[in-house]
N, C-alpha and C positions, 0 to 999 in steps of 0.2 A: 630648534632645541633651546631649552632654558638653561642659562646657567645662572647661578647665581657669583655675589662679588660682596665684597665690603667698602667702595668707593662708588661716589655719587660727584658730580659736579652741581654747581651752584642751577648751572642752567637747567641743568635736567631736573632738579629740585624745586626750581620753583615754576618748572609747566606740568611737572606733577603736580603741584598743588593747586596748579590754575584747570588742569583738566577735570579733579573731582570737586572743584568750586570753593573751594575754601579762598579766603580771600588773597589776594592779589600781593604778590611781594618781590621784592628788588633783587636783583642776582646779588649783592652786598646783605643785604640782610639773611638771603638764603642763605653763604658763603661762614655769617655766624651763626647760624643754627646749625648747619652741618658741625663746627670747627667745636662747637661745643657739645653735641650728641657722644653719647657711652656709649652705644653697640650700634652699627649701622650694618644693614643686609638691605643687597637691593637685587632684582632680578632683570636678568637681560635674555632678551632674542635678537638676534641678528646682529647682534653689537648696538643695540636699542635698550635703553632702560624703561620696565614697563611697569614698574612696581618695585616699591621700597618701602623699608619699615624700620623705623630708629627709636631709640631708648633712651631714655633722662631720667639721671639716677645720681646722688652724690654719692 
């Protein structure tokens, strides 16, 4: 089953972004793009994050 969440960690953020190819980044660099994202929704199976989607907005 899916649930979904509003919290991501760095790690999981940035093997997300290494699984749909976008380029490559630092669990610290992840750690501020999360710190600075305005809406964060991320979806979980199994206690697995499989997908996520964040906002940037002033």
């Amino acid at each position: 089953m899916v649930t979904y969440d509003h919290e991501l960690s760095a790690k999981d953020y940035a093997f997300l972004r290494k699984v749909v190819g976008w380029n490559e980044i630092t669990e610290t660099q992840a750690k501020r793009g999360i710190d600075n994202t305005t809406f964060l929704i991320t979806a979980k199976e199994n206690g697995k994050t499989i997908a996520m989607a964040r906002l940037l907005f002033e």
